[in-house]
N, C-alpha and C positions, 0 to 999 in steps of 0.2 A: 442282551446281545452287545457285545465290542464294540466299540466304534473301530475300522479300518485302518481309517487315519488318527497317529498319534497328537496326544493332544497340545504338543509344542508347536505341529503344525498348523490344526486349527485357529490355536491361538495367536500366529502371526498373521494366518489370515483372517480372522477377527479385525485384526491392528490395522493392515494394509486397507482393508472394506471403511473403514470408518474416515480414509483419508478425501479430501473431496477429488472426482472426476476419475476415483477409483471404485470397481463396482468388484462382483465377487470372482469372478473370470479373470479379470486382469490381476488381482489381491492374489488368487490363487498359481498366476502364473510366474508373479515374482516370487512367493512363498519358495514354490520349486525349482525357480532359479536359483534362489540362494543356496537353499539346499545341494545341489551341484556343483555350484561355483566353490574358488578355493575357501580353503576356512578364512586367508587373509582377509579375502576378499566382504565376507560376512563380518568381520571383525572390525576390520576399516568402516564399514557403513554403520557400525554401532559405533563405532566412538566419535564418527562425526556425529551422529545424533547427541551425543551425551554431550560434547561440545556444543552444538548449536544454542540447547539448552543455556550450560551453563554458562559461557564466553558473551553472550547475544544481550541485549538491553536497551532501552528506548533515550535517546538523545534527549537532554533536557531541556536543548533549545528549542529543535522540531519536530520530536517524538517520531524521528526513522529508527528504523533498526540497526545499530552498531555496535564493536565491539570497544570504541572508545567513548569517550566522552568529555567535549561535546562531539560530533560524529565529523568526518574529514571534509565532508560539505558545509556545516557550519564554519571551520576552523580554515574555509582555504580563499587565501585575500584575492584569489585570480576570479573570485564572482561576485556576481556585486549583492552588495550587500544588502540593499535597500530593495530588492525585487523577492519578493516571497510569493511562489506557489501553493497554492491550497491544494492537497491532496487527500482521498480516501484514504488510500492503502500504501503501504510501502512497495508493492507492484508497482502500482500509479508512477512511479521514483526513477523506479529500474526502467518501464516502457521512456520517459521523458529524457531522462539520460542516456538511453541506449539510443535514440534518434537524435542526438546532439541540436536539441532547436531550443535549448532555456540554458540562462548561464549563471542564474538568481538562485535565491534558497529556496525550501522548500519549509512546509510544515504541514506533518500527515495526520488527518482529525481520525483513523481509523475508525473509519464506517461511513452512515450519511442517517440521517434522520428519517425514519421508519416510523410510525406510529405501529404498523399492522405487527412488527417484529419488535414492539415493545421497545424501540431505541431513540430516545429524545436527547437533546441539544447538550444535555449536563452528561450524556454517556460519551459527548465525544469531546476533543480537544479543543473547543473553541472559545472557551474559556481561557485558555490558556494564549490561543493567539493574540486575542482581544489587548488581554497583558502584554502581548509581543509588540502589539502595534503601539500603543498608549508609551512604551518606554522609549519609542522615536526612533528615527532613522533607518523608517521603508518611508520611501514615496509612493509604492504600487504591490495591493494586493490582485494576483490572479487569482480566481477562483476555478479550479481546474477540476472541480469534480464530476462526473461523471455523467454524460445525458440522458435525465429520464427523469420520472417522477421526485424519487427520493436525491437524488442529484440537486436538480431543483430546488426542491423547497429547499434544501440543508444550503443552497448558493444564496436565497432569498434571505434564510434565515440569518447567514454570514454577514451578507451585505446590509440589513438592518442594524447591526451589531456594530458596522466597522464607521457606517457612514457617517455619526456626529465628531469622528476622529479627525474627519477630513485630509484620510488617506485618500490615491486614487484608486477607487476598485473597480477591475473590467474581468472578465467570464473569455473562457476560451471561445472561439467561432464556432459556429455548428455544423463546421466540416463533419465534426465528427458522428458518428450514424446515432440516433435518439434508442438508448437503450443499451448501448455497448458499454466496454468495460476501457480503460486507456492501455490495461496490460497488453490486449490484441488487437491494436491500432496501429496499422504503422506506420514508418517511421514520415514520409511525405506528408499523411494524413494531418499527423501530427503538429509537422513544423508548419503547413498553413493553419492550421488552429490559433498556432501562438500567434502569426505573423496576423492574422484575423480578428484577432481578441477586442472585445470592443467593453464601452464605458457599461456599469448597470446603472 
């Protein structure tokens, strides 16, 4: 027997289901949106995909996501320079910027160290910071990752890492709720966090 539905539609909603904090109801509802909407309008959303894609790349200094390089936060002399944010994710980036409470860099280790998900210290960027700080000229690493278990260790494991460098390293305040993410924190939350930050 036929399937009903054609299989170009399936197949977007296949695409749309696999995206996170989409499930198969909401996949299916923009599926048929599109389908309604003008053809510009489907056209426009593909080619920004196909852009994000290929224009998109990780900063060599702090591994955000930019379309230059190095990224407009490294390159812009109105922050200082000597103050580096540890971050997860390049969300992490956008929540700390969109609350205007840090005026420092940033450098995003894309993840946190997981044992149970298979993801140790050489999957993430800190290797690479490590080299950041050793070339001079940070006074102060924050370690801004995320509170909770894997947060933790991966803040413990940084700070082991940093401290014969004799940078100052201090951890955001525990304003923030043990277990959240910094993308849906906001933006008060946040600036007492940094204003709170103390020594490890």
């Amino acid at each position: 027997m036929k399937s009903a539905i054609p299989e170009s539609v399936t197949r977007l909603i296949d695409e749309f289901s696999r995206l996170p904090g989409i499930g198969p109801k909401t996949a299916s509802r923009l599926t048929y949106y599109l389908l309604r909407a003008p053809v510009e309008q489907a056209e426009s959303l593909a080619r920004a995909l196909l852009e994000l894609r290929s224009r998109t790349k990780f900063c060599s200094v702090c591994f955000n996501i930019t379309e230059e390089d190095p990224c407009p936060i490294c390159t812009d002399p109105d922050r200082q320079a000597d103050v580096i944010a540890v971050v997860e994710d390049p969300l992490d980036v956008l929540a700390i910027e969109r609350a205007q409470s840090f005026n420092g860099r940033y450098h995003v280790l894309h993840g946190a160290i997981s044992p149970v998900n298979g993801i140790g210290p050489d999957d993430l960027r800190i290797r690479e910071l490590v080299e950041r700080v050793k070339r001079g000229g940070v006074s102060e690493v924050i370690i801004a990752t995320n509170p909770g278990l894997e947060g933790d260790a991966t803040a413990m494991y940084i700070r082991r890492q940093l401290a014969p460098l004799g940078v100052r390293i201090t951890r955001l305040a525990r304003g923030l709720p043990t277990g959240g993410d910094l993308e849906y924190v906001d933006a008060m939350t946040l600036l007492r966090a940094f204003e709170g930050r103390r020594e490890m």
